[in-house]
C-alpha positions in Angstrom: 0.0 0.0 0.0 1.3 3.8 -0.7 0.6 6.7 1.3 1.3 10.2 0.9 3.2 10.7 4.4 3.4 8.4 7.7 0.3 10.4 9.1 -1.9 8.6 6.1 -0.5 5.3 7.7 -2.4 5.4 11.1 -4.9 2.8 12.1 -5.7 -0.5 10.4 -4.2 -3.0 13.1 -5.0 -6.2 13.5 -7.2 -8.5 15.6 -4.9 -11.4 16.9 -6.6 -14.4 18.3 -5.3 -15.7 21.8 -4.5 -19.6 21.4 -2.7 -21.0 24.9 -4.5 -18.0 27.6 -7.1 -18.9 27.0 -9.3 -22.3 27.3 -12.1 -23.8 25.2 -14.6 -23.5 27.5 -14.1 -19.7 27.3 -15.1 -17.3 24.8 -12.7 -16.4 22.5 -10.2 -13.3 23.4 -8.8 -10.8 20.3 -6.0 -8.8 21.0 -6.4 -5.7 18.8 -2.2 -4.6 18.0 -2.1 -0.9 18.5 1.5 -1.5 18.6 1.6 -1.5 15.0 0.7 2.3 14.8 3.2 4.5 13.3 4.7 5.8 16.2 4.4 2.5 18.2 0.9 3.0 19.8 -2.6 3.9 20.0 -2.0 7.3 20.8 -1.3 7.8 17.2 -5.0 7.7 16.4 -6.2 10.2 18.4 -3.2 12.9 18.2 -3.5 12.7 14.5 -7.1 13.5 14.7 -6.4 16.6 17.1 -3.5 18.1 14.9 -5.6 17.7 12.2 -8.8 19.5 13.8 -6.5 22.1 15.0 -5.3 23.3 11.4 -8.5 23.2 10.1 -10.4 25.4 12.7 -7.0 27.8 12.4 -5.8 27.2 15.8 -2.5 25.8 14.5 -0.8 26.1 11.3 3.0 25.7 10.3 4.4 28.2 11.7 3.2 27.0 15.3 4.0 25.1 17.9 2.4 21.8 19.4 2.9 21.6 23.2 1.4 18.8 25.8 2.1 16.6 28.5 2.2 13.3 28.8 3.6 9.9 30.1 5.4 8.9 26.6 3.1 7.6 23.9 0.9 10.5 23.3 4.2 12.7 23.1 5.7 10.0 20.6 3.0 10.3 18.2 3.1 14.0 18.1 6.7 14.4 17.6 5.9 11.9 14.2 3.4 14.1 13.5 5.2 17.4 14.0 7.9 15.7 12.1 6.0 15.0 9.4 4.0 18.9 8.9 7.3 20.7 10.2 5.6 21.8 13.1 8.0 22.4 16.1 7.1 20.1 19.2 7.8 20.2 22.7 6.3 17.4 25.1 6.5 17.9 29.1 7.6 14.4 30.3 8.6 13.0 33.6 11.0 11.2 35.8 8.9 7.8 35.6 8.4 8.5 31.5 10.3 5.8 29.6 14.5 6.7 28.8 12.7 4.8 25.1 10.1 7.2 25.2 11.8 10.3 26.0 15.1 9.1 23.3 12.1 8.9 21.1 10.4 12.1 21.3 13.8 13.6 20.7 14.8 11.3 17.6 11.3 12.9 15.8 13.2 16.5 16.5 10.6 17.3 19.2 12.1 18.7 22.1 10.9 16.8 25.7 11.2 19.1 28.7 11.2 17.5 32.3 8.9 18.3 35.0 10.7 16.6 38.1 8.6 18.7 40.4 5.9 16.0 41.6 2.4 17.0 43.5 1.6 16.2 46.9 0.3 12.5 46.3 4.0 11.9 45.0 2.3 12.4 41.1 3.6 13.9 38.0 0.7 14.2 35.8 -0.7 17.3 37.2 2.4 19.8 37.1 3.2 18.4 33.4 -0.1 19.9 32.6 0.4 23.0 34.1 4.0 23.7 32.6 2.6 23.2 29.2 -0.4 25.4 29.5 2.4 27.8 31.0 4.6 27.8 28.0 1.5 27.5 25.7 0.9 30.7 26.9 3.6 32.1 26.7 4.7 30.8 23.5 3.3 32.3 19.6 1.1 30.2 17.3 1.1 27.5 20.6 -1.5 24.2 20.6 -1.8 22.4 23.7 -4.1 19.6 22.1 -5.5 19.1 25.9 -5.9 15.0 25.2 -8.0 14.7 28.6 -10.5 17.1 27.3 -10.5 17.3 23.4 -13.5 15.6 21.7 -11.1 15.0 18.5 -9.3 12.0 20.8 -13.0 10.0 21.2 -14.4 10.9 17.9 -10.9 9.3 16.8 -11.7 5.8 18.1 -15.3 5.8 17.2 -14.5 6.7 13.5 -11.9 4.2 13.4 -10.7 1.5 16.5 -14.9 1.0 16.8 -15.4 0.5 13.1 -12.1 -1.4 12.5 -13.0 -4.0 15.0 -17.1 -4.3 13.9 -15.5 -5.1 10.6 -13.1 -7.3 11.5 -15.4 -10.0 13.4 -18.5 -9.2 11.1 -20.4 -7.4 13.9 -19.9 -10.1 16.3 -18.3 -9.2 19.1 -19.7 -9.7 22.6 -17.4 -7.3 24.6 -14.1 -4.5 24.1 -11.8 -4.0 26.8 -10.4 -0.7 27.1 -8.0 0.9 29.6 -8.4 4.2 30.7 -5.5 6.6 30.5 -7.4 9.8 28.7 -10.8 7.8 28.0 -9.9 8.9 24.5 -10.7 5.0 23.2 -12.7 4.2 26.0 -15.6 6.5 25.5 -14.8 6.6 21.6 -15.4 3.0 20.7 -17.8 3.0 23.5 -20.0 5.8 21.8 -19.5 3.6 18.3 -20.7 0.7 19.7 -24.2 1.7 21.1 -24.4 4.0 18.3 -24.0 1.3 16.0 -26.9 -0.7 18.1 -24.4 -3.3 19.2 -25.2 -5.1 22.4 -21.2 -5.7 22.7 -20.3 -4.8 26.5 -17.8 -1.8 26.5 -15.7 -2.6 29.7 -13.5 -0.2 31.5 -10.2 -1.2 33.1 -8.0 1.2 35.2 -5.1 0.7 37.2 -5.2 0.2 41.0 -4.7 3.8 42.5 -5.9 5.7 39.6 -8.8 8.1 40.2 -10.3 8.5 35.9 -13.2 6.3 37.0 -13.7 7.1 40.2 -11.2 4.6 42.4 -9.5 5.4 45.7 -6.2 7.6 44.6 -2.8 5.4 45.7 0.7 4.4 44.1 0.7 2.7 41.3 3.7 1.6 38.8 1.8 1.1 35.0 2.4 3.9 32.7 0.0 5.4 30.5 -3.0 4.0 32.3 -4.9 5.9 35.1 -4.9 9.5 36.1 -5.0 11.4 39.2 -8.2 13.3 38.0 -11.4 12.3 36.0 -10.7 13.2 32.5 -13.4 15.3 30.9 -13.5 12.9 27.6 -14.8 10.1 30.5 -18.2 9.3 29.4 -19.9 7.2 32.0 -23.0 6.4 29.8 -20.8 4.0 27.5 -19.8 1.5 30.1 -21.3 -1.5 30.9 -18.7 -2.8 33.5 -15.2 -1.6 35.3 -12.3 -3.6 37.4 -9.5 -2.4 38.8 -6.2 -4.4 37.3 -2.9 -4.4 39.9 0.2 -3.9 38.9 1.5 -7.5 39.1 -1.5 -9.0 37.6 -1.0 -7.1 34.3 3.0 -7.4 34.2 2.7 -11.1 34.5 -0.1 -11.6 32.0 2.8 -9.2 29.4 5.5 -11.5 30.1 3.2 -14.4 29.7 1.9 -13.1 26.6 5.3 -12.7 25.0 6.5 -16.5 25.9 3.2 -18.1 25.4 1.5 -16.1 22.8 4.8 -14.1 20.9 3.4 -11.1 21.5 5.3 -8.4 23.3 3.4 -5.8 24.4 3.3 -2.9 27.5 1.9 -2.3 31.0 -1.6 -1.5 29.7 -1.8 -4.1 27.2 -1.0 -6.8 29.9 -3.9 -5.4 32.2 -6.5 -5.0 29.2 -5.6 -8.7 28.1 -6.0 -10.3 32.0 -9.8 -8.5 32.3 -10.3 -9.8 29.0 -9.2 -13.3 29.8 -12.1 -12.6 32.8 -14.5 -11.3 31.1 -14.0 -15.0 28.8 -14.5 -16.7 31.7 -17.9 -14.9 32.4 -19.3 -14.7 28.8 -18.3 -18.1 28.0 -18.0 -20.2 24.6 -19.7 -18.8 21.3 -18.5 -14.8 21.7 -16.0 -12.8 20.9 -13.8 -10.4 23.4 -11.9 -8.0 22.3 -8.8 -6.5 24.2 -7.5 -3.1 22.9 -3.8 -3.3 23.4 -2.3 0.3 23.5 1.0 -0.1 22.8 3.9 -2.9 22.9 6.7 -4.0 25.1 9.8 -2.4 23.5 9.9 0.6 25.8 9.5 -1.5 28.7 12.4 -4.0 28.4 14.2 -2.5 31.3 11.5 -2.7 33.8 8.6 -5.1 33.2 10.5 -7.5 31.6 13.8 -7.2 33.9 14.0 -9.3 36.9 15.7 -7.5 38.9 13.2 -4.0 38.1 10.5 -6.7 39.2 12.5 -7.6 42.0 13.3 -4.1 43.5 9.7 -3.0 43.9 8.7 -6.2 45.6 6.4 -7.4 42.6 5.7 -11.3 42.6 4.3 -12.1 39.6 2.7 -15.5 38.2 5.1 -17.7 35.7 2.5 -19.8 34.2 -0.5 -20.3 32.6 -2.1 -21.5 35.4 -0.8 -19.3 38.3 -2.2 -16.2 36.0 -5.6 -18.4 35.5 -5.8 -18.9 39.4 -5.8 -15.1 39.9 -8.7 -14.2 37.7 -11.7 -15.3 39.6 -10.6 -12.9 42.4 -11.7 -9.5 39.5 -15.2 -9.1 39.3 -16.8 -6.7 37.6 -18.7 -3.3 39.0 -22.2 -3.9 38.3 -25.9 -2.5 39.3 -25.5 -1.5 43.1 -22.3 -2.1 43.2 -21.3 1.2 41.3 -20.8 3.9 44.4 -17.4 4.7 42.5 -19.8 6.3 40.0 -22.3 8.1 42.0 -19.9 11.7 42.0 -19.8 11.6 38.5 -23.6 10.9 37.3 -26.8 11.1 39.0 -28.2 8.4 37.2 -25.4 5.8 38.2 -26.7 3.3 39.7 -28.7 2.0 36.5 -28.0 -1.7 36.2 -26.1 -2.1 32.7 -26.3 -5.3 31.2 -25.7 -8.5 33.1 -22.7 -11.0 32.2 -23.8 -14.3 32.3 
C-alpha cells in the first residue's frame, strides 16, 4: 500500500486471536495490536485527529508550535506528527516516562522538557499539565491539544478503533476491553458501539490507585494508564462494566503473553488482556472479546520484563499459565448497586447495565 506521508499510515491493526491463555470453554479473546501504529501506539490515532482538527479550525498552522504533556506515547505520536508537517514540538515528560520514550520524542526533533517537580500525592501528571499550558501561553502560534478534554481523541476511536474491529469479526463481538489513560478510546469506541446498536459490553479497566473512573487515589507503577483526576472525555453512559487491574497481575499476563502467545506488548496491554481473559470466563464459549492493546513491550524491556526492576519494587508475579488463571476469579466486575465509585460523576449511576452471564 502507498501513502502520501506516515500520518496517512495510522490505524488498520490487526485482531490477533489468543491460542494457549485462554481455554475452550471460554469465549474467544482478540488482542487488537495498536503497537503496529506508526509511532508504536494507539495514541497515534487520536493525536492525529487533534493536529488535524487544530489546522483546520486555524488554531494551529506551520508556523506554530504543538505543546502537551504526557507519560510517553501520546508525546511520541506528536513528535511523528510534527515531524511530518514541520511543526515544532515540545512534550513535558517525567522522571517515571520511559528513557525509550523520551530518546524517542527527541529522535522525531521534538524537544521533551522534564517536569521533576511531583504534586503532593507523589504524582507527576498534574504539574506536566500546568508547565505546558504555561509555556503555551507564553509561547506564539502555541497548541496544547488538551488530550483529557478534546472531543477529537474520542471521535478518533469511534471513527476508526470502533469501526475497525465491527469489521473485522462481522459485527460479532460480545465485549471490548479498554483501559483508561485519557478515556480517548474508552468512550470513543464506546460511543460507536451503542451507536452502532451493538449489544457488545464496553468494559473499563483502570489501574489500582488511579482516580479516571472514580477509584481510591494510591501508588501505582503502570504507565500510560490511570490518572490522578477524572478526564473530561470520560463518558460514563458508554460503560457497561469496570475492574481495577494491579500492577502484578498485568505485568505477569505481558510477560506471559510474550513467551506463550509471541506477543510483546506494555503495561496496559497486559492489564487489558488479563480483564479480557475474565471477562471469557464470564461470557463463555460462542462470543468474541476484544482486548485493545495500547502499545507494545519495547519501551518496557528495562523494567517489566527485567528481573531485577521486578524484583526491587517487591512485585511477585505468576510464571505460568495456570498461576495467572488462578488469579482471575478474584476481578469481578462493578455492576448495578455495586457502582458507588460512580455516583460523584452521574446522577443516574446506579442504572444496572447489562448482566454477564
Amino acid at each position: 500500500m502507498k501513502y502520501n506521508n506516515i500520518i496517512e499510515a495510522i490505524g488498520g491493526t490487526p485482531l490477533v486471536r489468543l491460542n494457549r491463555l485462554t481455554r475452550a470453554t471460554e469465549a474467544t479473546v482478540w488482542v487488537k495490536l495498536e503497537c503496529l501504529n506508526p509511532s508504536g501506539s494507539v495514541k497515534a490515532r487520536p493525536a492525529a485527529a487533534m493536529v488535524r482538527e487544530a489546522i483546520r479550525s486555524g488554531e494551529l498552522d506551520t508556523d506554530g508550535a504543538i505543546v502537551e504533556a504526557t507519560s510517553g506515547n501520546l508525546g511520541i505520536a506528536l513528535a511523528m506528527i510534527g515531524a511530518a508537517l514541520g511543526i515544532r514540538t515540545e512534550i513535558m515528560v517525567d522522571p517515571r516516562t520511559p528513557p525509550f520514550s523520551v530518546r524517542s520524542i527527541a529522535a522525531y526533533g521534538a524537544q521533551p522538557t522534564l517536569v521533576s517537580t511531583s504534586d503532593e500525592h507523589g504524582k507527576y501528571q498534574i504539574p506536566r499539565i500546568r508547565a505546558a499550558e504555561e509555556i503555551a501561553r507564553n509561547t506564539a502560534g502555541a497548541y496544547m491539544p488538551n488530550q483529557w478534554n478534546n472531543p477529537s481523541n474520542p471521535a478518533a476511536h469511534s471513527m476508526t478503533t470502533a469501526q475497525e474491529i465491527l469489521t473485522d469479526l462481522d459485527g460479532d463481538v460480545h465485549a471490548v476491553v479498554c483501559t483508561t489513560s485519557s478515556c480517548g478510546q474508552l468512550t470513543g469506541i464506546g460511543r460507536a458501539l451503542k451507536q452502532a446498536g451493538s449489544r457488545c459490553l464496553t468494559v473499563a479497566v483502570d489501574g489500582r490507585g488511579s482516580t479516571a473512573i472514580g477509584g481510591p487515589m494510591g501508588q501505582h507503577l503502570l504507565i500510560g494508564l490511570g490518572s490522578g483526576f477524572t478526564p473530561g472525555n470520560f463518558d460514563r453512559s458508554v460503560i457497561d462494566h469496570a475492574y481495577w487491574c494491579g500492577d502484578a497481575e498485568a505485568f505477569s499476563t505481558c510477560r506471559l503473553l510474550a513467551s506463550t502467545e509471541g506477543l510483546l506488548l506494555g503495561g496496559s496491554s497486559g492489564a487489558a488482556v488479563f480483564i479480557a481473559l475474565r471477562v471469557a470466563q464470564l461470557l463463555g464459549p460462542g462470543h468474541n472479546v476484544v482486548a485493545v492493546a495500547p502499545d507494545g513491550g519495547d519501551r518496557y524491556l528495562e523494567t517489566i520484563y527485567n528481573d531485577a526492576w521486578v524484583s526491587t519494587h517487591g512485585l511477585e508475579l505468576a510464571t505460568t499459565t495456570d498461576e495467572l488463571r488462578s488469579l482471575l476469579t478474584e476481578y469481578n466486575p462493578f455492576p448495578g448497586d455495586q457502582l458507588e465509585p460512580w455516583r460523584h460523576y452521574r446522577a443516574d449511576s446506579t442504572a444496572k447495565p447489562p448482566a454477564l452471564a
